[in-house]
C-alpha positions as CSV (number, residue, x, y, z in Angstrom):
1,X,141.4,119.4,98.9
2,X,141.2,116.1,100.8
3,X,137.5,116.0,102.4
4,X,137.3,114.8,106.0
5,X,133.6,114.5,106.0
6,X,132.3,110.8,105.1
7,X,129.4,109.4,105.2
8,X,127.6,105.4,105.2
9,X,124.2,104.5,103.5
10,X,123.3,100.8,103.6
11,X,120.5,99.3,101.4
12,X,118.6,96.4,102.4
13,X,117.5,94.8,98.8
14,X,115.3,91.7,98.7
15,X,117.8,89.5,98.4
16,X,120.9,91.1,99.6
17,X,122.3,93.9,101.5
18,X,124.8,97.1,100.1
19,X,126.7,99.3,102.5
20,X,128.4,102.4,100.8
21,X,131.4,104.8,102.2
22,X,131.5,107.7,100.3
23,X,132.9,111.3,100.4
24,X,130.0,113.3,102.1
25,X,131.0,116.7,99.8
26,X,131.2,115.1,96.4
27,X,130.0,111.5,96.7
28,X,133.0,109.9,95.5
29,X,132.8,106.1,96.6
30,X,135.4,105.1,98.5
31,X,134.2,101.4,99.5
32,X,131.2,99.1,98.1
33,X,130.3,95.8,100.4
34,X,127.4,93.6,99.2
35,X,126.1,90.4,101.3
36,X,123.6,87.7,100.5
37,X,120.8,86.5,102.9
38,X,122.1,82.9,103.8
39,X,118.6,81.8,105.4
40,X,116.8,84.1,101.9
41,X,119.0,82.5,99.6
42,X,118.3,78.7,100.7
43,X,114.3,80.0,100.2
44,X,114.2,78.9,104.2
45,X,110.5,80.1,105.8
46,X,108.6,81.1,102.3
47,X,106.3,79.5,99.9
48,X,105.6,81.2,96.9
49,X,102.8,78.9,96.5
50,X,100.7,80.7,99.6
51,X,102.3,83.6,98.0
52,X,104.4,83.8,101.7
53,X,108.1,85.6,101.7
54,X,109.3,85.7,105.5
55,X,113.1,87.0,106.3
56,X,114.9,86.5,109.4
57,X,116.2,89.2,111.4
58,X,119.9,87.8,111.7
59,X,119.8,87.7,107.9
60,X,119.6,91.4,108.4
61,X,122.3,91.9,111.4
62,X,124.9,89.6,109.8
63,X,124.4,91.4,106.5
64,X,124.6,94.8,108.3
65,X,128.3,93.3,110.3
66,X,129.3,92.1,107.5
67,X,129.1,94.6,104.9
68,X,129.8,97.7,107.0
69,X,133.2,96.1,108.2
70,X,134.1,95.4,105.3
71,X,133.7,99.1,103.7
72,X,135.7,100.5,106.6
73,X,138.4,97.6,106.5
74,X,138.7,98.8,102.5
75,X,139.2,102.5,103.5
76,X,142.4,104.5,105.2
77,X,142.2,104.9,109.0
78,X,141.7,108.7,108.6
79,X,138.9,108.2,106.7
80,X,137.0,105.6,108.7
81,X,138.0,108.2,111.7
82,X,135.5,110.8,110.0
83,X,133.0,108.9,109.0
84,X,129.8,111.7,110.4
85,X,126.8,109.9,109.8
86,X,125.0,106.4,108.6
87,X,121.8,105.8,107.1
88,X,119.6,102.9,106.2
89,X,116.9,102.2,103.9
90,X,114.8,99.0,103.4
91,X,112.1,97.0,101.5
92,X,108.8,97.9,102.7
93,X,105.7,97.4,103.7
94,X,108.4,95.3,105.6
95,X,107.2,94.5,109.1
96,X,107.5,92.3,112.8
97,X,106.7,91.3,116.0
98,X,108.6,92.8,118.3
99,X,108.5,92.6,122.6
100,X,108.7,95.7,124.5
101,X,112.3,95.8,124.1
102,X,112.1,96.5,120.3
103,X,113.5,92.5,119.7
104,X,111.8,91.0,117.1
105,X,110.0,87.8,118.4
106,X,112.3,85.5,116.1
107,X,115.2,86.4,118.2
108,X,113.7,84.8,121.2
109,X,115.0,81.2,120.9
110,X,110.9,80.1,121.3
111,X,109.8,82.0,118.2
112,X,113.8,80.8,116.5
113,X,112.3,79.4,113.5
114,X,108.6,80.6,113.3
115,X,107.8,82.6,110.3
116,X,104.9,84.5,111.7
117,X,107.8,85.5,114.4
118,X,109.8,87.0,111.4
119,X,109.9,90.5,108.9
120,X,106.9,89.9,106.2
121,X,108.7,91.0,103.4
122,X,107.5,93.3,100.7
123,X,105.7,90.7,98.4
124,X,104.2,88.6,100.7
125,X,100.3,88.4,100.2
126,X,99.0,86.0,103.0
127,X,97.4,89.1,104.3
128,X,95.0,89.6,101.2
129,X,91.5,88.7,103.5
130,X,93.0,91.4,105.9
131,X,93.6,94.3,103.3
132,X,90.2,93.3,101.5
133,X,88.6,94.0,105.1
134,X,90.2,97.3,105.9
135,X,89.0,98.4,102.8
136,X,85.6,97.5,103.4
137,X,85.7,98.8,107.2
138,X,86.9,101.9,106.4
139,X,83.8,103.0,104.6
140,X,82.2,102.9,107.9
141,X,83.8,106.5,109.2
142,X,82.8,109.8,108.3
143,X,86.9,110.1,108.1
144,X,88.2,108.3,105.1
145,X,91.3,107.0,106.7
146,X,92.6,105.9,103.2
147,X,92.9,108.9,101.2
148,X,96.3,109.5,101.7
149,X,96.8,105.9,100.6
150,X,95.5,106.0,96.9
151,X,92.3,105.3,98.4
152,X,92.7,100.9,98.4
153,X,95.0,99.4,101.6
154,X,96.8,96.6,99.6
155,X,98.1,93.2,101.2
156,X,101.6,94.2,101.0
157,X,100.9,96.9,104.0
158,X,101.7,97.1,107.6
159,X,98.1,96.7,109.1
160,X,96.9,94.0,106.8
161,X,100.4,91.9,107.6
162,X,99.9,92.7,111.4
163,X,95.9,91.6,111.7
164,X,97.1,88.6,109.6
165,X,99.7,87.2,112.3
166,X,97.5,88.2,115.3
167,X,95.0,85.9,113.7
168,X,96.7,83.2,112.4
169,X,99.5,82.6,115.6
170,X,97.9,82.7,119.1
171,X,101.4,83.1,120.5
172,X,102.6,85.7,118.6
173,X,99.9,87.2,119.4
174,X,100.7,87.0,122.5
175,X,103.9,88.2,122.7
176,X,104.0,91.1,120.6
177,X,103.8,94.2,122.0
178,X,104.3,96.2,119.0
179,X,104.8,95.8,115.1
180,X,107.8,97.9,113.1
181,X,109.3,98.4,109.7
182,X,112.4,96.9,108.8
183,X,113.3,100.7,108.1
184,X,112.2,102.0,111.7
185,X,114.0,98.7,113.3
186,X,117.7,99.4,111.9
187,X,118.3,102.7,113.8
188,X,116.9,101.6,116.7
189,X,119.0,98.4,116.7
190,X,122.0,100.9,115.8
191,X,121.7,103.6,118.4
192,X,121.2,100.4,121.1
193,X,117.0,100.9,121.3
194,X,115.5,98.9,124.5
195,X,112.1,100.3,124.8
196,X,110.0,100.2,121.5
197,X,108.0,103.4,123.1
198,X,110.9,105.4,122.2
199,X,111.5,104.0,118.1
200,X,111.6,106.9,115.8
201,X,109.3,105.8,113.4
202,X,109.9,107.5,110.1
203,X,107.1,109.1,107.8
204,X,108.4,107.5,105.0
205,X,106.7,104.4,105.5
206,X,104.3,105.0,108.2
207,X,103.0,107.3,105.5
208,X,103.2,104.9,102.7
209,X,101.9,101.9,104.0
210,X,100.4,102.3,108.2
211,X,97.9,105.3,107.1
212,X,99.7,108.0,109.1
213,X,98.7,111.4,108.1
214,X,98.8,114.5,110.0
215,X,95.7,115.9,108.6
216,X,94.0,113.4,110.5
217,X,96.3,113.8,113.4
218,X,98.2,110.9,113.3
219,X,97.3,107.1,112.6
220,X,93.0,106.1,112.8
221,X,91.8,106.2,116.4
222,X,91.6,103.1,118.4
223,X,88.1,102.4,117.2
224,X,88.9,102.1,114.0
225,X,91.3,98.9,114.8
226,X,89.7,97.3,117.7
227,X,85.8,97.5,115.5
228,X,88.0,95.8,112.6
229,X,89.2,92.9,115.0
230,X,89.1,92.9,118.6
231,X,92.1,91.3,118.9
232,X,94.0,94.5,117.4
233,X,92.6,96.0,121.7
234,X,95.9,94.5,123.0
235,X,98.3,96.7,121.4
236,X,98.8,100.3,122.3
237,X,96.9,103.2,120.7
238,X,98.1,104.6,118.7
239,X,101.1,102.3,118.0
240,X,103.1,105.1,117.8
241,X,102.5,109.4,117.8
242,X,105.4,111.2,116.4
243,X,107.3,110.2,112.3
244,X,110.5,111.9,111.7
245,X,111.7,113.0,108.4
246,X,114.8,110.7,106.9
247,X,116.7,114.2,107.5
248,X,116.7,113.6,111.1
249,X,118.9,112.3,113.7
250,X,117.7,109.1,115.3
251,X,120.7,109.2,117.6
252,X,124.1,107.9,117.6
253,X,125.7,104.7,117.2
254,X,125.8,102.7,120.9
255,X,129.1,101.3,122.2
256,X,128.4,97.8,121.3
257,X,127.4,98.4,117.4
258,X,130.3,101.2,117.1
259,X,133.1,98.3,117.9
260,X,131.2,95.6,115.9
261,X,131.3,97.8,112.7
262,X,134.6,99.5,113.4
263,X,133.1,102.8,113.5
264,X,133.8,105.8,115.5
265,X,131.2,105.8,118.8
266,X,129.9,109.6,117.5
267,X,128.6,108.6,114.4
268,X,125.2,109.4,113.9
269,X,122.3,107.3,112.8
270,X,119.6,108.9,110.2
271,X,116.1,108.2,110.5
272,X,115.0,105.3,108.3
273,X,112.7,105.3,104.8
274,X,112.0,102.9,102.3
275,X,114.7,101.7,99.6
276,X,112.6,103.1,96.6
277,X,112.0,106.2,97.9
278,X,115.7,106.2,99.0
279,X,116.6,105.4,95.3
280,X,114.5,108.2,94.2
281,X,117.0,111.2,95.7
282,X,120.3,109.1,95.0
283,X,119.0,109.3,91.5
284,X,118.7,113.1,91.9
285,X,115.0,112.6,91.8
286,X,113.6,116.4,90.1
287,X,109.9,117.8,90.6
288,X,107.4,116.4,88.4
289,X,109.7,113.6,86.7
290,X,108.7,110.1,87.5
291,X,111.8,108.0,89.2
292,X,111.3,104.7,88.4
293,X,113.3,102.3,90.4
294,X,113.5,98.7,88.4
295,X,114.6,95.7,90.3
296,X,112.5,92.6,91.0
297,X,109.5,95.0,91.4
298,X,109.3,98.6,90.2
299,X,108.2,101.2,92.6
300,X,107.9,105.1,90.7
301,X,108.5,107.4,92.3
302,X,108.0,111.3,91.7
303,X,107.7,114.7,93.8
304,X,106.0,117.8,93.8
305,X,106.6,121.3,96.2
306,X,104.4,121.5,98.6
307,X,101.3,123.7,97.8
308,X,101.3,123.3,94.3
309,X,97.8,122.5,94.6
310,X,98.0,118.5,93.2
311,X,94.5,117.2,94.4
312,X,94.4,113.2,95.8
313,X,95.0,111.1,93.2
314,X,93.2,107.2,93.8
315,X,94.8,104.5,93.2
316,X,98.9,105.3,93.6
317,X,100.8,103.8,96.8
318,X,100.2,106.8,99.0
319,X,101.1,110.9,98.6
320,X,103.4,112.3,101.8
321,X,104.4,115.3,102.9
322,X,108.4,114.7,103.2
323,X,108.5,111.0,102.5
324,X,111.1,111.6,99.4
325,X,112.4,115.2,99.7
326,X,111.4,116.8,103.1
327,X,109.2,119.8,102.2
328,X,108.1,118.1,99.1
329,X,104.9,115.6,98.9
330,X,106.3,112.6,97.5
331,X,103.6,110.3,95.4
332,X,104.2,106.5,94.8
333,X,103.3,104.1,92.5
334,X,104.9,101.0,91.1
335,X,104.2,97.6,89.7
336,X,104.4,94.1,92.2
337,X,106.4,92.0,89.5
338,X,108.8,93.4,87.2
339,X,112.2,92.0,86.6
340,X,110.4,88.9,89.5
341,X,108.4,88.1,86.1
342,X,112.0,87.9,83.9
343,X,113.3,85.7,86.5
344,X,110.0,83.4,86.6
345,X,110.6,82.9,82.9
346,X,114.3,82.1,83.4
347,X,113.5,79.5,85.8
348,X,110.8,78.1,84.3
349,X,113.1,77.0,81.3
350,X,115.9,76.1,83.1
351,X,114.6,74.5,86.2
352,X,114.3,70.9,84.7
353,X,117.3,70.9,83.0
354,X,119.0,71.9,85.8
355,X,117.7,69.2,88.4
356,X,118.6,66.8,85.7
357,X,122.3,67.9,85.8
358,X,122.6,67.6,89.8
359,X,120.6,64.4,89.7
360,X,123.4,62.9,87.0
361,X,126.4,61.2,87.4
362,X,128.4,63.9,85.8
363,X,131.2,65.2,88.1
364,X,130.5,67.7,90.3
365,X,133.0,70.6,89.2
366,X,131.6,69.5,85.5
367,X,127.8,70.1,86.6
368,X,128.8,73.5,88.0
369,X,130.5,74.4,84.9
370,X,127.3,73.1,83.2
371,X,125.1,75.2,85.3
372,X,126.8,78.1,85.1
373,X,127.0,78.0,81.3
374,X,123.3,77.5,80.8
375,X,122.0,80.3,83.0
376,X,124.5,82.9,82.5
377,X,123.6,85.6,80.3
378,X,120.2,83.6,79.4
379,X,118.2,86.8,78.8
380,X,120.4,89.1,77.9
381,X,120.3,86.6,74.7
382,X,116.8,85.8,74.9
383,X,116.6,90.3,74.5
384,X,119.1,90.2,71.7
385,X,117.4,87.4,69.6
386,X,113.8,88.9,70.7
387,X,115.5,92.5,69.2
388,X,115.1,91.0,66.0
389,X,111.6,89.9,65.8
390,X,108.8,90.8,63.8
391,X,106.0,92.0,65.7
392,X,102.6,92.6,64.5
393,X,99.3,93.3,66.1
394,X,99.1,88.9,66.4
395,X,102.5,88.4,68.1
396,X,102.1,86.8,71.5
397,X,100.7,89.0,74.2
398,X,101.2,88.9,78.4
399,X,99.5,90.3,81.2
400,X,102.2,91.3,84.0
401,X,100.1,91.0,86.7
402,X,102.1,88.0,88.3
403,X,101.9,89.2,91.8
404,X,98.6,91.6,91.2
405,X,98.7,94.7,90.3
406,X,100.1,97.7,92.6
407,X,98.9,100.3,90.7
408,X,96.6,101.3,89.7
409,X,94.3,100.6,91.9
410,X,95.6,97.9,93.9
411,X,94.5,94.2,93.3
412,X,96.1,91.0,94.5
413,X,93.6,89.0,93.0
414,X,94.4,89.3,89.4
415,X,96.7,87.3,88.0
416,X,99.4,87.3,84.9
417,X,98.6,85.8,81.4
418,X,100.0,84.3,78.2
419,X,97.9,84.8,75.0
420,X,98.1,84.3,71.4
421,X,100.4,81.2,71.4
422,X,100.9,78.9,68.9
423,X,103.5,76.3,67.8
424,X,106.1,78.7,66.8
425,X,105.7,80.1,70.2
426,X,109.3,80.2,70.9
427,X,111.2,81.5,74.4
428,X,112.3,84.4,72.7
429,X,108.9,85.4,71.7
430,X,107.3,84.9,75.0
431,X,109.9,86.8,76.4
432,X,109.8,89.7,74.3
433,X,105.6,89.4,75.2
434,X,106.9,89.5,79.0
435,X,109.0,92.6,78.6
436,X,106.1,94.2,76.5
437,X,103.6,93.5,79.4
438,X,105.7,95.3,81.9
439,X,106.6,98.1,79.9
440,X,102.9,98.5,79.1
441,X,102.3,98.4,83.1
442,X,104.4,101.1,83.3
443,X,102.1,102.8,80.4
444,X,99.2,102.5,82.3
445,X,100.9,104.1,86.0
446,X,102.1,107.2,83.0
447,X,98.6,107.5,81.8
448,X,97.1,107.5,85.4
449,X,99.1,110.5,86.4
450,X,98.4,112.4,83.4
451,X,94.4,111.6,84.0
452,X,94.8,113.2,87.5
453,X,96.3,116.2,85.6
454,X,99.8,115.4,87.0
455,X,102.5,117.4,84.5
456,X,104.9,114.8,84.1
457,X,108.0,116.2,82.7
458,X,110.2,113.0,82.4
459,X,111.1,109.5,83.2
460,X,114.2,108.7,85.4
461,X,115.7,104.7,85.5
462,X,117.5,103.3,88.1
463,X,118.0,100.2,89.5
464,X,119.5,97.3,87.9
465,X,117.0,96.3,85.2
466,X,117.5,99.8,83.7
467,X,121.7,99.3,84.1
468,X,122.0,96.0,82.5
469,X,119.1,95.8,79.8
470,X,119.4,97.8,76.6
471,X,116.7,95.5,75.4
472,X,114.1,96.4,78.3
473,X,114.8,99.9,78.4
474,X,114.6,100.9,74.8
475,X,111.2,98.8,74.4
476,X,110.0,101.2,77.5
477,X,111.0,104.3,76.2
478,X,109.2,103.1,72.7
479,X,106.0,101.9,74.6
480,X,106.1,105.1,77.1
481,X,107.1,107.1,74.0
482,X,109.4,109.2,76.4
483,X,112.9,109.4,77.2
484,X,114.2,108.0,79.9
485,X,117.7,109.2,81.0
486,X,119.1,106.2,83.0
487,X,121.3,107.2,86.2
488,X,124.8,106.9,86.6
489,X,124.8,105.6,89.9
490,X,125.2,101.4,90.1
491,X,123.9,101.7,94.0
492,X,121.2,104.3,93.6
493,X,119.6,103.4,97.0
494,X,122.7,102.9,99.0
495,X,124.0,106.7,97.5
496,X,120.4,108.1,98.4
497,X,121.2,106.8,102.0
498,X,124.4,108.2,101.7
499,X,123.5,111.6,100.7
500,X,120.3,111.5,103.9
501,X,123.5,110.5,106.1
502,X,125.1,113.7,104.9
503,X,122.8,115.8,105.2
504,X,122.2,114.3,109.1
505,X,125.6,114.8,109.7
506,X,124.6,119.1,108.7
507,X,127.6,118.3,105.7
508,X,124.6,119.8,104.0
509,X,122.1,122.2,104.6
510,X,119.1,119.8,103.3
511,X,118.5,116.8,100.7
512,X,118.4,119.1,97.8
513,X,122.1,120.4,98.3
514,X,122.7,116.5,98.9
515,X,121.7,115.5,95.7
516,X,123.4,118.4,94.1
517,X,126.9,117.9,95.1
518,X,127.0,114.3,95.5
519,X,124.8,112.9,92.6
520,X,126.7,111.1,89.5
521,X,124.5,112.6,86.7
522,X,123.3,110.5,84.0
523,X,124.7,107.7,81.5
524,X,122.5,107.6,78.7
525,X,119.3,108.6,77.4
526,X,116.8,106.0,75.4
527,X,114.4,107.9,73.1
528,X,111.6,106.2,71.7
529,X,111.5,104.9,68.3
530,X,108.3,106.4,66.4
531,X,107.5,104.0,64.0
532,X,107.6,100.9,66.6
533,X,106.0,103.8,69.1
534,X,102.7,103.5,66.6
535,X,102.7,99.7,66.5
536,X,102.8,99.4,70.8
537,X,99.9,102.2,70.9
538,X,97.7,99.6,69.0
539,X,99.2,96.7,70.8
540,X,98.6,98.7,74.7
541,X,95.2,99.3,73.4
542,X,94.4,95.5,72.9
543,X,96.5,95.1,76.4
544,X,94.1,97.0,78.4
545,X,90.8,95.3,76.9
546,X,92.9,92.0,77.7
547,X,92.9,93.4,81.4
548,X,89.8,94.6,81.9
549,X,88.4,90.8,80.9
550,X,91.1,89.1,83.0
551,X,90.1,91.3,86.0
552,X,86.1,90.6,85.6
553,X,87.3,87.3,85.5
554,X,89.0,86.9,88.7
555,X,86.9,89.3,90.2
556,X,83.8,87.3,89.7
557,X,85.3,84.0,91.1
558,X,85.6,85.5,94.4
559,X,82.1,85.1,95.5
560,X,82.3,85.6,99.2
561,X,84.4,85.4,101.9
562,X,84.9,82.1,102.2
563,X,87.0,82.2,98.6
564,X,88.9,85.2,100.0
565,X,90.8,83.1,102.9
């Protein structure tokens, strides 16, 4: 039987977007769109030096036209007819400036090309002085404001980003009127939003990364901002009163965006969440196994029933009631720099070479041939001569903390390292080193769940790291000393918006049912190799006396707040 239920889920990556159309009873895919940010992709209003990553918002709406047009364009006319429902998920802590209309300030021609105007993506760290004072301040209330939140705010997070801008930019200061997550902004824009007062902020990220908690009724009272900074006084308290599970209608599509995308004008729009946590149930995420989506960071990912009696654990990225699975708490953790640290490495050895080759007079269709030669494929080789390595206790050794560490406990202060080089120090053995370092992060986020008497059952891969690299994964499952049963799915988070879309649309009772019926299964399993198991047990040991040093030693340069700005 022909279904005539279908269903979008669009996924906002770091560098691109992904809409998907697919069957909303059995998750066949009928269309796959993917866009790249123009403005992202020319590096336009970041520097990785200040460790800042802004986006515009019209990268977003041109990627949201584009892809979503093109998926219905791909499909029959009867199908596009029934399309029920779309959902969105995005990077987060993602947030902007927005006016009282719910515009983002860099729509307003003044604020055009004004990266404080624009969404602070994920990764960006300017706010580190902010985040180190939160933490501080909150040790002033009786209330610990942060316990929901591993217990450490972290620069990557919505109040941090927002007391950042209102210091640094006097006019965007002045004409914001509220702040919002990527993932709260998209159905708003969708369902036609003009007063910010009435966003339906999801608890997905405003349980993540703004400290919402309804054990504490809601977000920290007013005092708690304006005695950080008086300049947080402006804003309304609290920013916002309600969150909404991603099961939940946030309305329906408004005239304008239903003829822009092609779509029919009763289509619903789903409540937004964050892409990882997104990932999590298109990967059919399971109680008590650890979902670990790979991608330029990692974020894991793992849920528990409610009432099963798992006490706060420190140091993870937040535990929520409903964030993953409504009427599940959903715990997060991750690492800042994963396959970020493979791509570092890539550019590192190419990046000469290749200015060299457009500075030449070589002709230009020989150049891109050149190019294209020399970086495609460049660590899938580097993994397949690294495969074949020695390694001893001596090989080379790398700390992964190239963007901080996320977890556990959170520190943007520390920073990645290379040890025991020598003259044979080849790029295939520092890359092997890099992968090592980031499977042996993922070690230590393992080993802090089990020390918080978490009963992990299992690891689940996603993302495309775990797709593409046989040479990454099998090292993780050795280092881990776990199987990990990769997913099926090549669009994980655009499938785990589909499946949130169904279930909006009532195609299915909740997200379990989802998952059930429209999940792909699994491709593979990698089970860990025992006698190189033994070898990375030594080698983790030496990696965590490594880290405790390096973290002394960045700790103690910062000797007061004057080092912190």
């Amino acid at each position: 039987m022909v279904s005539d239920d279908y269903v979008i889920g669009v996924d906002f990556g770091t560098g691109s977007v992904r809409a998907l159309l697919a069957n909303a009873q059995n998750g066949n895919e009928i269309a796959v769109s993917e866009f790249e940010f123009p403005r992202w992709k020319k590096g336009m209003y970041c520097d990785s030096s200040k460790n800042r990553f802004r986006q515009h918002p019209l990268d977003y709406m041109e990627g949201l036209e584009h892809t979503v047009r093109e998926v219905v364009a791909k499909a029959d006319r009867g199908i596009v007819e029934n399309v029920r429902a779309i959902t969105v998920d995005t990077t987060g802590s993602t947030p902007v400036a927005v006016d009282r209309k719910g515009v983002p300030l860099a729509l307003n021609k003044a604020f055009e090309h004004n990266p404080n105007a624009m969404f602070f993506l994920w990764k960006d760290h300017t706010a580190i002085q902010e985040a180190h004072e939160i933490n501080e301040h909150s040790k002033k209330f009786a209330v610990d404001y942060l316990k929901y939140a591993g217990g450490i705010y972290s620069p990557e997070w919505f109040w941090a980003k927002l007391l950042h801008v209102l210091r640094e930019d006097a006019e965007v200061a002045k004409a914001c009127a509220s702040w919002v997550e990527h993932c709260d902004w998209m159905p708003f824009l969708l369902t036609g939003g003009t007063d910010i007062r009435e966003m339906k902020r999801g608890v997905c990220a405003a349980g993540h990364k703004a400290l919402w908690s309804e054990a504490h009724g809601g977000l920290p009272p007013k005092d708690f901002f304006v005695q950080l900074d008086p300049l947080m006084d402006k804003l309304q308290h609290p920013l916002f009163a309600r969150t909404y599970g991603s099961d939940t209608i946030a309305g329906k599509l408004s005239p304008y965006w239903a003829e822009k995308l092609g779509l029919p004008i009763n289509t619903l729009v789903g409540v937004g969440a964050l892409d990882a946590h997104v990932g999590a149930v298109g990967g059919q995420i399971e109680p008590y196994y650890l979902s670990k989506v790979m991608g330029t960071s990692t974020c894991d990912m793992m849920v528990a029933p409610s009432g099963d009696g798992i006490g706060l654990i420190k140091g993870i990225c937040g535990q929520v009631d409903g964030s993953i699975v409504p009427g599940m708490v959903g715990f997060e953790a991750g690492q800042s720099a994963f396959g970020d640290v493979y791509a570092w490495f890539q550019d590192l050895l190419t990046a000469t070479t290749f200015k060299a080759i457009r500075d030449s007079d070589i002709h230009e269709r020989t150049k891109e041939q050149l190019l294209e030669g020399i970086s495609k494929g460049l660590l899938e080789r580097l993994g397949e001569e690294a495969s074949r390595l020695p390694l001893s206790m001596n090989s080379e050794l790398a700390m992964d903390w190239f963007n901080g560490r996320r977890t556990p406990e959170a520190n943007p202060y520390v920073k990645g390292a290379l040890l025991n080089l020598n003259l044979g120090s080849d790029a295939a053995r520092i890359y092997r080193a890099l992968v090592e370092s980031t499977c042996f992060g993922a070690k230590r986020i393992v080993e802090h769940f089990g020390d918080n008497n978490v009963p992990l059952k299992g690891i689940i891969a996603l993302g495309g790291v775990a797709r593409k690299s046989n040479y990454v994964m099998q090292m993780m499952a050795d280092v881990l000393d776990l199987p990990i049963k990769v997913h099926n799915a090549e669009q994980t988070c655009a499938m785990g918006a589909a499946m949130l879309a169904a279930t909006v649309a009532g195609v299915h009772q909740d997200v379990q049912e989802a998952m059930g019926k429209m999940g792909h299964g699994f491709r593979t399993t990698y089970h860990p190799n025992g006698d190189r198991t033994a070898l990375y047990g030594k080698r983790y040991e030496l990696y965590k006396s490594t880290a405790n040093f390096l973290q002394d030693t960045c700790m103690g340069s910062i000797t007061g707040q004057e080092d912190l700005r």
